[in-house]
Every structure is written in structure tokens, then in C-alpha cells.
N, C-alpha and C positions, 0 to 999 in steps of 0.2 A: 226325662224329656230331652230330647236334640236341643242344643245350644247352638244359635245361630250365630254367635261369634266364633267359634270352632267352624262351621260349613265355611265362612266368610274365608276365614286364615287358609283352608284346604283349598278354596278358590285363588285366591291372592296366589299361592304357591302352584297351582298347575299354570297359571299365567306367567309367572317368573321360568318355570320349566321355558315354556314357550316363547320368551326371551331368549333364554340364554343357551336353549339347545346345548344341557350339556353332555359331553360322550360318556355312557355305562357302559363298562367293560364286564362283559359275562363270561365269568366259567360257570355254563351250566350243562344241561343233558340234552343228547341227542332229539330226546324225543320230543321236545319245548321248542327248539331254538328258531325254527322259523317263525313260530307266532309270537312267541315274545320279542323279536327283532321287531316285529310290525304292528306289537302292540306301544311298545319304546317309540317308535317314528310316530304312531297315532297320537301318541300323547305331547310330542314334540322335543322330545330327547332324538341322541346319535346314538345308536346302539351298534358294540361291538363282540364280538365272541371268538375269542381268540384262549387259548388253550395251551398253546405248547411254552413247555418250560423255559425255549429258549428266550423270547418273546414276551413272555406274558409282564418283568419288572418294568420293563422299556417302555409296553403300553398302557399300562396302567397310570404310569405318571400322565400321561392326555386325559386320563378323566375325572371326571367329578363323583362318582362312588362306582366301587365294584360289588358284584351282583355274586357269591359262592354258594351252587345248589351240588346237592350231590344226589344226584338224581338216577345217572348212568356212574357208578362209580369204577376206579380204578386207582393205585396207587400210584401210578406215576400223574393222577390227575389231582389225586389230593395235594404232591409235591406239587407241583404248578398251582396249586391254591395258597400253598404258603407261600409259594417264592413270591407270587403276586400282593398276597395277604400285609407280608412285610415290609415289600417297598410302598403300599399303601398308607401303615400305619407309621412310617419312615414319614411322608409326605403328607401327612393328617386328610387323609382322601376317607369317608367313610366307607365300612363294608358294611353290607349286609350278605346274613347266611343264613339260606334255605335248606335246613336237617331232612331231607325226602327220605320217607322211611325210617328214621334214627326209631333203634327199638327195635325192627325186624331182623336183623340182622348183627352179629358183632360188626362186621365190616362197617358199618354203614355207623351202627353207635359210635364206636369206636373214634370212627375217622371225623365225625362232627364234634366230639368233643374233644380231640387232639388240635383241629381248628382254634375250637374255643379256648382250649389253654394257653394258644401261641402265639396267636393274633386278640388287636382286643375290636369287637366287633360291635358294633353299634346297634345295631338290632338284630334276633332272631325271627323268622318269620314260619309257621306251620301250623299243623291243628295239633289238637292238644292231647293225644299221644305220641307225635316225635318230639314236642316240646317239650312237654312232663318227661320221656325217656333219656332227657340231659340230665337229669340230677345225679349229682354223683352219690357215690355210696355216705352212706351219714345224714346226707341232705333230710331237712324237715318238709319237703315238698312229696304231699299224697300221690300214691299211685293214681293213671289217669281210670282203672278201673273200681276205683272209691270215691269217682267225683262222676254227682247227679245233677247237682245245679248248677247251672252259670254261677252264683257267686258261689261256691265252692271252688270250681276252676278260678276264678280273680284271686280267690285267697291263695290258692297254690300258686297261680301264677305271678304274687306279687311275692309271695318268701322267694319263689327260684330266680326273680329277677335281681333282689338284691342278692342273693348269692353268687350268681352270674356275672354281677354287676352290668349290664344291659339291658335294651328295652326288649319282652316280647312282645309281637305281635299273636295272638291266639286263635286263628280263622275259622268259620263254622256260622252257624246260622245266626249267631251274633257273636261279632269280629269283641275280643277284647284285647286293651293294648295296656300292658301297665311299666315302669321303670321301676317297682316294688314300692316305690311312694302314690304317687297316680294311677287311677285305674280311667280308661277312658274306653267307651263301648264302641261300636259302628252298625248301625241296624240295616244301611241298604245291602242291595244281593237280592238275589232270584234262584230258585231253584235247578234252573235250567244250567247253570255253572258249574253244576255238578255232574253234569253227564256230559261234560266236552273236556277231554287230558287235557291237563298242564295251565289248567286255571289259577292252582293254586301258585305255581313258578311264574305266570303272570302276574299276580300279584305281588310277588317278591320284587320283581324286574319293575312293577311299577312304582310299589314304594322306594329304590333304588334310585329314580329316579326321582323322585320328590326328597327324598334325604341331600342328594345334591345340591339342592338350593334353599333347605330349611336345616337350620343349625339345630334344633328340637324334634329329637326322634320319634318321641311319643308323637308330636304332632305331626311329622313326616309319613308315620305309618299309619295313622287313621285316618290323615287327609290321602291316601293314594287309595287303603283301602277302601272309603269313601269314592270317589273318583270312580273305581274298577265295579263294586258294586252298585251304582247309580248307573253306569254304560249297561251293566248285564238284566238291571230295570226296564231303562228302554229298550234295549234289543228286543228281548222276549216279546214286547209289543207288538214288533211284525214278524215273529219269528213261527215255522211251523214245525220245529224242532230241531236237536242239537245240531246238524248240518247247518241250517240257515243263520240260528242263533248264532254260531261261532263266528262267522261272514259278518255278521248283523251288530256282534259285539264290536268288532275292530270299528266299523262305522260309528260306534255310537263312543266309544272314546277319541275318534278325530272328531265330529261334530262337536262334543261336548266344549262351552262354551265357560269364562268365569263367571257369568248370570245366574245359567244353568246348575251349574256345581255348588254355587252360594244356595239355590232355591232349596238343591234337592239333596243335599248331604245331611245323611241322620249323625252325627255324632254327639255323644253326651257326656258327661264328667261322672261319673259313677261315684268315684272316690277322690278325694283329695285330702293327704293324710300326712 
């Protein structure tokens, strides 16, 4: 059952968001970045997207967490994720990092989990075959095509969290988030988020933004995943499909109010271990 102390805390934190406007710095992919700029200002963060090597330590000090998708990849953009990655974790600035695709490609594995060795990252965020595709070799975390049930993926996804030692986020028709102690679910979302790209790097971008001003990542990522999926609830309401909906989402995360968010955020404690 949703715990309405969990919705309240996700509230309280898009309100502090909306305080303190704070600036997210994105290296992410071409194909994202103008709606996730305008999903970031809907929510009432600064969003920036800045890329180049020479640049990216300099900016990153202005903000309050960096946002690493590798979505459009490249090797000179991976190094601009470390250089960025280290004066973050120099600067205790959270990151989050979005693995697009990890598993389809070496590139793509590869380059997420070189991330992950170098930098230490506060939360992962994807669904649950580029997430399960981090385990390294030895790892006791199931393949994602041995996992049927939602708590099968919790159980994997709480061994590769402490392995990891970070929190993941796990997205899908029920969001789970665990830190390998805690498991905590997210039940809003619409199906219509799934036929508009780059829903899912919105989501990254927006728990990115609630990590900025909540110290508890578990609770930073399922109060934004909350958040992103309550907007994609109402949208759909006047939506006559993925066109309108997309337009109609960005409306319904600036509308979204701390009331609203307290009313309507499903999150629930699954495990506490």
C-alpha cells in the first residue's frame, strides 16, 4: 500500500526544488535534450547541457547534481563525463547516471561501467536490462532474462545494489528503487510514456533534480519518479495521443502543485531490511 509519509516527503522536495532552483548540469543525448531542458524548468530547476571537455569541470562546480546519459555515445563524450564526474565527486555535488542501452552494445556496456568504476555515483537510473547488464563478471545478480516477477527483479536488484554500492532506480510498469537494504516501489505512470522517446532520460533529469536538494537518494528517486509519473497520469486525461500527450506532460509537471503531489504520489516501502 502507498505510504502517505513517503508522497508528503516527494512533495516537500519538489517544493524545496522550486525554492532553490537549483542548476543540473547534463551530459546527455542529442535526442533528449530539448525536452528534458523543459522538463527541468517545468519542474523548477536551471537546466544546463554543456558537453565539451574543455568546459564541462568549470560548470559543473554551479550546480547542484550532474545528470550522465549515454544515450548518443562517443568516446570523447565519455571523457567529458569523467572530467565532469571528478570535479563533482571532488565537490560532493551528486551524480546521477543514465546506462541507455548498457548491454546492447560493448560500447555502450563498457563505457557505463568504466563510469561506474571511476566516479562514485549516487544513483543509476534504467529499466531492468541495462541495469542488471552492470553486473560484472562473478556478480550474484540474475540475468534480466531469468527474472519473471517484480520481486525477483527487487531481489536482483538489491544484491547488485550493494555490490555497486548505489542506489538503483528500476523503471517499468512498477518503478522499483532499492540501496540493497531498502526496497521502495513507485506505482504512478501511464502507458502513454512509453510511445513518446526520451521519457525515460526524463526521468533521470528529473530525479537529478530532486537529488539536488534531498540528501536520501532512495527517496530522491522515487519522489521524482513519482512526480514524472503522476504528470504522465494527468496528461493522458486530455491527451488524444503521443503528440498531445508529450505537449500535455510538460503542462502537467509545471502545473503540478505540493498538494497535488502529497495527494497523488503512489510510493510504498516494500522492504526494509
Amino acid at each position: 500500500m502507498p505510504d502517505p509519509v513517503l508522497g508528503q516527503r516527494a512533495a516537500e522536495t519538489l517544493e524545496e526544488v522550486r525554492q532553490k532552483k537549483p542548476l543540473i548540469h547534463n551530459i546527455t543525448n542529442f535526442v533528449v535534450m530539448n525536452y528534458t531542458a523543459n522538463a527541468l524548468l517545468a519542474c523548477g530547476a536551471s537546466p544546463v547541457m554543456a558537453h565539451a571537455a574543455e568546459e564541462v569541470a568549470e560548470m559543473v562546480a554551479f550546480a547542484g547534481a550532474l545528470v550522465l546519459n549515454i544515450g548518443t555515445l562517443s568516446t570523447s563524450w565519455v571523457d567529458a563525463m569523467l572530467t565532469a564526474g571528478r570535479k563533482a565527486n571532488e565537490l560532493d555535488i551528486p551524480i546521477i547516471l543514465d546506462p541507455v542501452g548498457s548491454g546492447a552494445t560493448r560500447l555502450r556496456t563498457e563505457s557505463a561501467r568504466r563510469l561506474m568504476d571511476e566516479l562514485s555515483i549516487r544513483v543509476i537510473r534504467g529499466n531492468a536490462s541495462e541495469v542488471l547488464s552492470l553486473a560484472q563478471e562473478g556478480s550474484r545478480t540474475k540475468g534480466v532474462d531469468s527474472i519473471h516477477r517484480v520481486e525477483e527483479a527487487e531481489a536482483a536488484a538489491m544484491t547488485l545494489a550493494r555490490e555497486l554500492r548505489t542506489t538503483l532506480a528500476i523503471t517499468g510498469p512498477v518503478d522499483v528503487i532499492t540501496d540493497g537494504r531498502r526496497v521502495w516501489r513507485v506505482l504512478n505512470g501511464h502507458e502513454l510514456m512509453g510511445y513518446v522517446t526520451g521519457t525515460g532520460c526524463t526521468a533521470t533529469a528529473l530525479i537529478g533534480a530532486f537529488l539536488s536538494v534531498e540528501t536520501d537518494p532512495v527517496a530522491a528517486a522515487a519522489g521524482g519518479l513519482a512526480y514524472f509519473g503522476l504528470a504522465g497520469e494527468q496528461a493522458a486525461v486530455s491527451a488524444s495521443g503521443p503528440g498531445s500527450f508529450q505537449m500535455a506532460l510538460l503542462d502537467a509537471l509545471y502545473r503540478m502543485d505540493k498538494d497535488a503531489l502529497s495527494r497523488g504520489a503512489r510510493i510504498a516501502s516494500a522492504r526494509n531490511l
